[in-house]
C-alpha positions in Angstrom: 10.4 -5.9 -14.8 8.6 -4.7 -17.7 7.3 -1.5 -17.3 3.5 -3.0 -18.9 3.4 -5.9 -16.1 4.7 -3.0 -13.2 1.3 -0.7 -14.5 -0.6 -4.0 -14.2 0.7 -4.3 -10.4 -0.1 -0.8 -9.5 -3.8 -1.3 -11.1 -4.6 -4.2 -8.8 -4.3 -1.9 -5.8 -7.7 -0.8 -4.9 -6.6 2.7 -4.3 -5.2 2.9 -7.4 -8.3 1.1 -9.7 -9.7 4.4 -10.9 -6.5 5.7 -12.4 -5.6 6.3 -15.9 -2.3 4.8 -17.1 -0.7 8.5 -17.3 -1.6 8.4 -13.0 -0.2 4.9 -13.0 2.5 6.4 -14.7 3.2 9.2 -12.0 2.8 7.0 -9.1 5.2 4.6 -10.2 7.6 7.3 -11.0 6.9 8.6 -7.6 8.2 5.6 -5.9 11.6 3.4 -5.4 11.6 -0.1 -6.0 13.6 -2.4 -3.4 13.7 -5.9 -3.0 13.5 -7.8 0.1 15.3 -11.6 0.7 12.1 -13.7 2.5 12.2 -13.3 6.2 12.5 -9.4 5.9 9.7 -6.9 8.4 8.4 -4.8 5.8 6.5 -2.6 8.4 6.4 -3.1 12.4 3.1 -2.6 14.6 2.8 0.2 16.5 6.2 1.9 15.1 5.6 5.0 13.2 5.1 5.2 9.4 6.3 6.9 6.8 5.7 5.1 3.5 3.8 2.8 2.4 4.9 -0.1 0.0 3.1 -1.8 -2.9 4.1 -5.4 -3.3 5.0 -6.0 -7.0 6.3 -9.5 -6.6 6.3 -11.8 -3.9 4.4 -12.6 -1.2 3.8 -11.1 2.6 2.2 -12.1 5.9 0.8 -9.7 8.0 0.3 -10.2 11.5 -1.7 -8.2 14.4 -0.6 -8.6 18.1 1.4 -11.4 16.6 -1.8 -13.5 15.3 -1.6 -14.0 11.5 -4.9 -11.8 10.2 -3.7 -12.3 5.9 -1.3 -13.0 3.7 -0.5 -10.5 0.4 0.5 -10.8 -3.0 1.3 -9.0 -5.7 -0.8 -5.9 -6.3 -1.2 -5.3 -2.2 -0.5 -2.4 -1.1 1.0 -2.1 2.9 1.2 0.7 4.5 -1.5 3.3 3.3 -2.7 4.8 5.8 1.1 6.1 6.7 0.5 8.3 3.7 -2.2 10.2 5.4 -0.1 10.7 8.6 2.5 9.1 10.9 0.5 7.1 13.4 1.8 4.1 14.1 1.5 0.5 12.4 -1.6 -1.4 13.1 -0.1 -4.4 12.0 3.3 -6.2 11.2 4.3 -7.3 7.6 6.4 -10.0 7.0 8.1 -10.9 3.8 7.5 -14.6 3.0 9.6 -14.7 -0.5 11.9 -12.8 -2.1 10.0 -9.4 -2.8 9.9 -7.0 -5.2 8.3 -3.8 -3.7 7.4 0.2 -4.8 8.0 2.3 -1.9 6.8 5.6 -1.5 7.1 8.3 0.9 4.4 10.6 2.6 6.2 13.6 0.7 6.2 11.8 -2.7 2.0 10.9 -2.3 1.1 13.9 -1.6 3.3 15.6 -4.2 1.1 12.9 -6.7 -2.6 13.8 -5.1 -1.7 17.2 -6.1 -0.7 16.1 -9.7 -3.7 13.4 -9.7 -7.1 14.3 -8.2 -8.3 11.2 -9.4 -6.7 9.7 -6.8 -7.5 12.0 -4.0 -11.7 10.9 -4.8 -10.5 7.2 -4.9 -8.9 7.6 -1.2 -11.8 8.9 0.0 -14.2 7.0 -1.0 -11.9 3.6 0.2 -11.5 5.3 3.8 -14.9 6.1 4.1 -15.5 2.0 2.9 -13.6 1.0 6.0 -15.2 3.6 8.2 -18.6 2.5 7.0 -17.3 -1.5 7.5 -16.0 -0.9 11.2 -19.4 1.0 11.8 -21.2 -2.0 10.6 -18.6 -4.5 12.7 -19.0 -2.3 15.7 -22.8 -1.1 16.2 -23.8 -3.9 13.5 
């Protein structure tokens, strides 16, 4: 993969949207790629995390308590909140085609929010976006 079209997957992750291509850059570096034959559990819910995987190619289903809640493409990241700490999956992640994914550890992230504060701001203001949407879904 062309290392243009693997920036252009990294910038389609929301968390990622308000970085330069230098940050892109670092992230990427940060990471491994894998690839994943279809029919492959990516992540498994309630199991504890330790990375968290961008899909670069392919495309994934996830499922909570066994009920299919989406389905992910290139660009989706799975996994995030693994980077923050090690609580356990809130959902499972199955690969529906061959898949071309950047994994990166909790160690690696951190070692980039240091290098990219950019991207520190961006993760706050996405987790307080999803604390602000499960107020909303909760109290309404």
């Amino acid at each position: 993969m062309s290392k243009k079209s693997y920036l252009e997957s990294l910038r389609k992750v929301a968390l990622f949207s308000s970085c330069s291509n230098k940050d892109l850059e670092k992230i990427a570096k940060s990471g491994d790629e894998i690839v994943m034959e279809a029919g492959s559990l990516i992540v498994d819910q309630g199991q504890a995390g330790r990375e968290a995987f961008v899909i670069i190619k392919g495309s994934a289903t996830v499922k909570r308590n066994g009920k299919k809640v989406a389905t992910l493409g290139a660009g989706s990241v799975v996994g995030e909140l693994s980077l923050l700490d090690h609580g356990p999956r809130t959902a499972s992640v199955v690969t529906d085609t061959e898949c071309t994914l950047l994994v990166i550890s909790q160690r690696q992230f951190l070692g980039v929010l240091d290098q990219v504060p950019a991207l520190s701001h961006k993760l706050l203001a996405t987790l307080a976006g999803r604390i602000r949407e499960l107020d909303r879904q909760y109290f309404g």
